[in-house]
C-alpha positions as MATLAB code, in Angstrom:
seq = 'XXXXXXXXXXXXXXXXXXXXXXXXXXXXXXXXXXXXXXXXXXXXXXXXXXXXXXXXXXXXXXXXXXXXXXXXXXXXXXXXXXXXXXXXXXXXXXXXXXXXXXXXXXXXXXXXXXXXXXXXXXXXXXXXXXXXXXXXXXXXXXXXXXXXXXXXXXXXXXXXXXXXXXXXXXXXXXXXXXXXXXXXXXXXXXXXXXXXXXXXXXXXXXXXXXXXXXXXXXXXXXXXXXXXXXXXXXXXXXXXXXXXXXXXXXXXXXXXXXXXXXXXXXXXXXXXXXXXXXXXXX';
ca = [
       9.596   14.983  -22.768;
       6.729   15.789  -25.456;
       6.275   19.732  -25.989;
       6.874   19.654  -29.917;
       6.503   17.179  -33.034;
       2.405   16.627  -33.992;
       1.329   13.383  -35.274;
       1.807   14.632  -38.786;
       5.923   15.296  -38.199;
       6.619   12.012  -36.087;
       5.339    8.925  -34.731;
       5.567    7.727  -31.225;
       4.710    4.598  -29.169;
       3.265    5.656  -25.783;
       1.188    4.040  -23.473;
      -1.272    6.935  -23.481;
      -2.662    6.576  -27.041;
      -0.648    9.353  -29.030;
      -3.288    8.805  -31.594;
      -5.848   10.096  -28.911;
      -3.955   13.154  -27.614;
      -3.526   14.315  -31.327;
      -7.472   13.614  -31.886;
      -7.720   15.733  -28.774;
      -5.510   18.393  -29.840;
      -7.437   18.889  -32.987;
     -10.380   19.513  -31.234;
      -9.025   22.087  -28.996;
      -7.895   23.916  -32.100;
     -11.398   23.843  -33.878;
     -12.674   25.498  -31.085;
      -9.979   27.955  -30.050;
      -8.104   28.765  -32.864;
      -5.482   30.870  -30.325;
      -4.531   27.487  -29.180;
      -1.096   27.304  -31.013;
       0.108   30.748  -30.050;
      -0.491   30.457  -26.049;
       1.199   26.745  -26.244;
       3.811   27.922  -28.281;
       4.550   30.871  -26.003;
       4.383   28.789  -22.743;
       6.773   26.792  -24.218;
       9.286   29.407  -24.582;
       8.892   30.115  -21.521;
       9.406   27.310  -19.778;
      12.347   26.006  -21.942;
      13.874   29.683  -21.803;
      13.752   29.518  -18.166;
      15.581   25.719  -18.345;
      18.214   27.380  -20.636;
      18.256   30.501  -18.876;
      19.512   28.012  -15.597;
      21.612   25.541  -17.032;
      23.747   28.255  -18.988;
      25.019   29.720  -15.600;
      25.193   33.556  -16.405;
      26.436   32.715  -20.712;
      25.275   34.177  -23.432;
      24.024   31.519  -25.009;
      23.270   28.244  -24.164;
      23.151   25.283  -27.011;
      20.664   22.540  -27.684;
      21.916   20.364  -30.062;
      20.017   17.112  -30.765;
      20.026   15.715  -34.149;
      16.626   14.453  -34.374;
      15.131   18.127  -34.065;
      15.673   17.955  -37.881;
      12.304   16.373  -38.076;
      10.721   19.106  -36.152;
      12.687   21.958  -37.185;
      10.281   24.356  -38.329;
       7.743   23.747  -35.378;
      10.555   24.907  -33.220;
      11.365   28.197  -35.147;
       7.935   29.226  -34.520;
       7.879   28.322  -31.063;
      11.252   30.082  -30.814;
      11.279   33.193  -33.484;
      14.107   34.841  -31.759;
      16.532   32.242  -31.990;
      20.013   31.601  -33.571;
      19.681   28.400  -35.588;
      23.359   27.011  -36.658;
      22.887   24.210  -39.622;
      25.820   21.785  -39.846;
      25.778   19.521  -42.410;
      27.787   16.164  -43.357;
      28.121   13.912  -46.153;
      25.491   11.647  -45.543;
      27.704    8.484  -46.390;
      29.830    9.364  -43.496;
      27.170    9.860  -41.472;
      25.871    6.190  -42.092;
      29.822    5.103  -41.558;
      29.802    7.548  -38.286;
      26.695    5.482  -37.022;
      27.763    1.876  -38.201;
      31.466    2.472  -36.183;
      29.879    4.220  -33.054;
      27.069    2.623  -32.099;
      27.313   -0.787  -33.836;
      30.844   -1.996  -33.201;
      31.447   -1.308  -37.242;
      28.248   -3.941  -38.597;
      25.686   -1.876  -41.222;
      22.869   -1.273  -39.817;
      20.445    1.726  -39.663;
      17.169    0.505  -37.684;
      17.119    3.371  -35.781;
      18.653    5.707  -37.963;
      17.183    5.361  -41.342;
      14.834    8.458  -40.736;
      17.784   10.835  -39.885;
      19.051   10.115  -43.195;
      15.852   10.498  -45.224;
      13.234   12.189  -44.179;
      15.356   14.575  -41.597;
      17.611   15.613  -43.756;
      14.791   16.026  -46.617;
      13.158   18.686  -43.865;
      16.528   20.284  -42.789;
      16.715   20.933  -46.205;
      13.725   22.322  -46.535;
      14.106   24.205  -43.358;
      17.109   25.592  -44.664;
      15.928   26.912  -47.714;
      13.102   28.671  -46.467;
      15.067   30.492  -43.643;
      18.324   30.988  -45.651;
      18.406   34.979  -44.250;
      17.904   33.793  -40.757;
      20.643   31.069  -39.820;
      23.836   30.022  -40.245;
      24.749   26.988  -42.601;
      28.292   25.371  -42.383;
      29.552   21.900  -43.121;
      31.317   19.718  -41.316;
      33.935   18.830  -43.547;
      34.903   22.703  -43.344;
      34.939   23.175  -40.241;
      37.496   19.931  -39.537;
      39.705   21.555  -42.523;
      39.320   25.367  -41.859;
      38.539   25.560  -37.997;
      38.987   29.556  -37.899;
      37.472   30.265  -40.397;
      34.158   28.593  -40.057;
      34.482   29.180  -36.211;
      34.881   33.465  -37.780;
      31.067   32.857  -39.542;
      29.719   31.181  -36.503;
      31.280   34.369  -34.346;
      29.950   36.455  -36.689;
      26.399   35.084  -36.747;
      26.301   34.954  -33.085;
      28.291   38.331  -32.554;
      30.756   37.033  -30.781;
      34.398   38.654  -31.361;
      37.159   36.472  -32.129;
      35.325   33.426  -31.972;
      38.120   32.066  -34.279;
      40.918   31.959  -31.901;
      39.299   29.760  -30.115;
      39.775   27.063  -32.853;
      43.150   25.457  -31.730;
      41.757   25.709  -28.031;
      41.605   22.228  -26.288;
      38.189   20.528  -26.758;
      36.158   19.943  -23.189;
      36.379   15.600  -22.578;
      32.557   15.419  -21.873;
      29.508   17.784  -21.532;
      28.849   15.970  -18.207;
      26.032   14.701  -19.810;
      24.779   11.038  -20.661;
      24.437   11.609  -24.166;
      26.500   12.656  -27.354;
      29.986   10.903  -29.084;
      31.314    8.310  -27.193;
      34.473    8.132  -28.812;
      35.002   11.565  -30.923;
      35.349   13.262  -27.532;
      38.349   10.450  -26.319;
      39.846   10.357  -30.030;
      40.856   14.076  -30.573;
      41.260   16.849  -27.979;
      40.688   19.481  -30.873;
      39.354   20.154  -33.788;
      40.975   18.042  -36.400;
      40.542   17.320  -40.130;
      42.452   13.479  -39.444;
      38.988   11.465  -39.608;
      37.733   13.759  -42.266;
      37.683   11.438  -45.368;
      38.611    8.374  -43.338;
      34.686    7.506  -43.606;
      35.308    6.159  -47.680;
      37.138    3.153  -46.179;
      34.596    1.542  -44.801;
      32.580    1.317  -48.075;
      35.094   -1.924  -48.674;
      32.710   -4.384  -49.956;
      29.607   -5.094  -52.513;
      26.906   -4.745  -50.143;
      27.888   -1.639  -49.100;
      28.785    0.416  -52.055;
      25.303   -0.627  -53.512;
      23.423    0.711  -50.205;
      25.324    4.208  -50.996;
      24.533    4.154  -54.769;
      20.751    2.962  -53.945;
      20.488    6.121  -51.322;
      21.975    8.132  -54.202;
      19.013    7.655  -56.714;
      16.897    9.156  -54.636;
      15.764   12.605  -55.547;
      17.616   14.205  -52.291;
      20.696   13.960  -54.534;
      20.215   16.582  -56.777;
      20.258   19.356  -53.424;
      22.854   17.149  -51.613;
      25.185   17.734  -55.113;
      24.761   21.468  -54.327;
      26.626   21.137  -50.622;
      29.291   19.263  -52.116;
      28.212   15.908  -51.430;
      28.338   13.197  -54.592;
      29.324    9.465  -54.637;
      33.151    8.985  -54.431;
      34.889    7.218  -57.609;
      35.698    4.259  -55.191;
      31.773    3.241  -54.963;
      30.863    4.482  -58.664;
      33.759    2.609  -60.120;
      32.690   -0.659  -57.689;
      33.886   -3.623  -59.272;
      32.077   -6.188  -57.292;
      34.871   -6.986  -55.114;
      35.040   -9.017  -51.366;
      31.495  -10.798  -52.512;
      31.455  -12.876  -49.161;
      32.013  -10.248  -46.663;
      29.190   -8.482  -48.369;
      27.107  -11.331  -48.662;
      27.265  -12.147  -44.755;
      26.849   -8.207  -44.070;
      23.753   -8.433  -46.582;
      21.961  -11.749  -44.710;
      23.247   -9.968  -41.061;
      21.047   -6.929  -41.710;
      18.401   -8.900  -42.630;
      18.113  -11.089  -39.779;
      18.772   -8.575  -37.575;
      15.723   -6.491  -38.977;
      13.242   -9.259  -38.831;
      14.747   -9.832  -34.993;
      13.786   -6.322  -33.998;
      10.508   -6.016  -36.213;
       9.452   -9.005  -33.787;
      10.897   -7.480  -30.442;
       8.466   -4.084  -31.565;
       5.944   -6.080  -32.007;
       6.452   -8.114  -28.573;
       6.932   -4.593  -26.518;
       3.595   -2.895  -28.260;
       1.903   -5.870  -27.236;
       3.441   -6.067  -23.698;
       3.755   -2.578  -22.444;
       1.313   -0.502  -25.144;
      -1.630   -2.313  -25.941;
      -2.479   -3.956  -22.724;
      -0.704   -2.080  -20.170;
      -3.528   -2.875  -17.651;
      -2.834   -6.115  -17.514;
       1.433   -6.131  -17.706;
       0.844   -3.807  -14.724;
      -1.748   -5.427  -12.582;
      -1.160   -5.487   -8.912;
       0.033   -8.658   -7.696;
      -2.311  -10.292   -5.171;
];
């Protein structure tokens, strides 16, 4: 559901020309230039009253989708009031996280690429300009120090004795469709076991020189001040299991060329001439 994210924070393919409704929107602003504020405050509205409901009487109720790093800022305005809680994580074991969950432990990042560039780039930024107003914690700290990360969070959302609530048992599923599907079914609390565990899979050539590639990038001067630098095992790589890497190395590739040409079939199909892929049938 589209309420936030303009044409100049994402791109989208949708059958209704996003490049249309943003020409649109630009002309509604050039001649109302209140626009922004009523659409941001309907907004609130209608998402408070959505919260409001599905947190059944709590205090607060938490949205936490890891793609609103891209539109981070557009949602503090159309939300002033509030609490944003920043967790960060190594960025290498995010890439690990993603390659064991969702791709039965092959490297690949089609889909993911932009949360670990340009997302974290703006949550960065995001962070850094509204360093009074939220909370920042790390991963990594929370899994080692539960309490006392889960004390900061308690005392950012002024909640009492949020920390005891650290070596409570962890809830099996949200109910939801969404989110870890095997975090929740590995560990029924917080636990600092997996931590680190994320290094292994760095274990051949191909690998080790993604991470040191995604390392030169500028994001790694910022991402040193967090904590987060190469680990000697990748620096120190000595070129070692050249086949597996090699067969990882031609995998991604084929596998990107195979979905560049399914994008291309599905524009074509269901975007650019969705009058005729849904004709009536005589």
């Amino acid at each position: 559901m589209r309420f936030l994210g303009d044409g100049s924070r994402v791109a989208r393919y949708t059958s209704y020309r996003e490049t249309n409704l943003e020409a649109s929107l630009c002309d509604i602003r050039k001649k109302w230039d209140g626009f922004d504020q009523v659409y941001n405050r309907r907004v609130n509205d209608l998402m408070s009253e959505v919260y409001d409901n599905l947190a059944e009487g709590k205090r607060y109720f938490l949205d936490k989708t890891p793609r609103y790093t891209l539109i981070a800022e557009e949602i503090k305005e159309c939300f002033p009031d509030a609490k944003f809680i920043v967790l960060w994580r190594h960025p290498l074991a995010i890439a690990a996280s993603i390659t064991s969950t969702f791709f039965k432990n092959k490297w690949r990042f089609e889909d993911f690429e932009i949360d670990l560039t340009i997302g974290l780039d703006r949550l960065n930024d995001f962070e850094r300009n509204h360093a009074d107003e939220i909370c920042s914690i790390r991963y990594e700290d929370l899994a080692q120090s539960p309490a006392k990360v889960l004390g900061k969070i308690g005392h950012y959302l002024g909640i009492d004795q949020l920390a005891l609530r650290a070596a409570e048992k962890l809830p099996e599923s949200t109910g939801g469709t969404l989110g870890d599907p095997t975090g929740t079914k590995k560990y029924t609390t917080i636990s600092s076991n997996s931590r680190d565990q994320w290094i292994h899979e760095y274990n051949n050539w191909y690998r080790r020189k993604w991470a040191r590639d995604y390392f030169k990038h500028s994001r790694s001067k910022w991402l040193a001040d967090k904590g987060y630098t190469l680990p000697e095992i990748i620096t120190s790589d000595n070129g070692g299991a050249y086949l597996t890497g090699l067969k990882e190395k031609i995998y991604v590739k084929t596998k990107r060329r195979s979905r560049e040409r399914r994008m291309i079939r599905a524009m074509h199909k269901d975007f650019l001439t969705p009058q005729k892929h849904n004709a009536p049938k005589n």
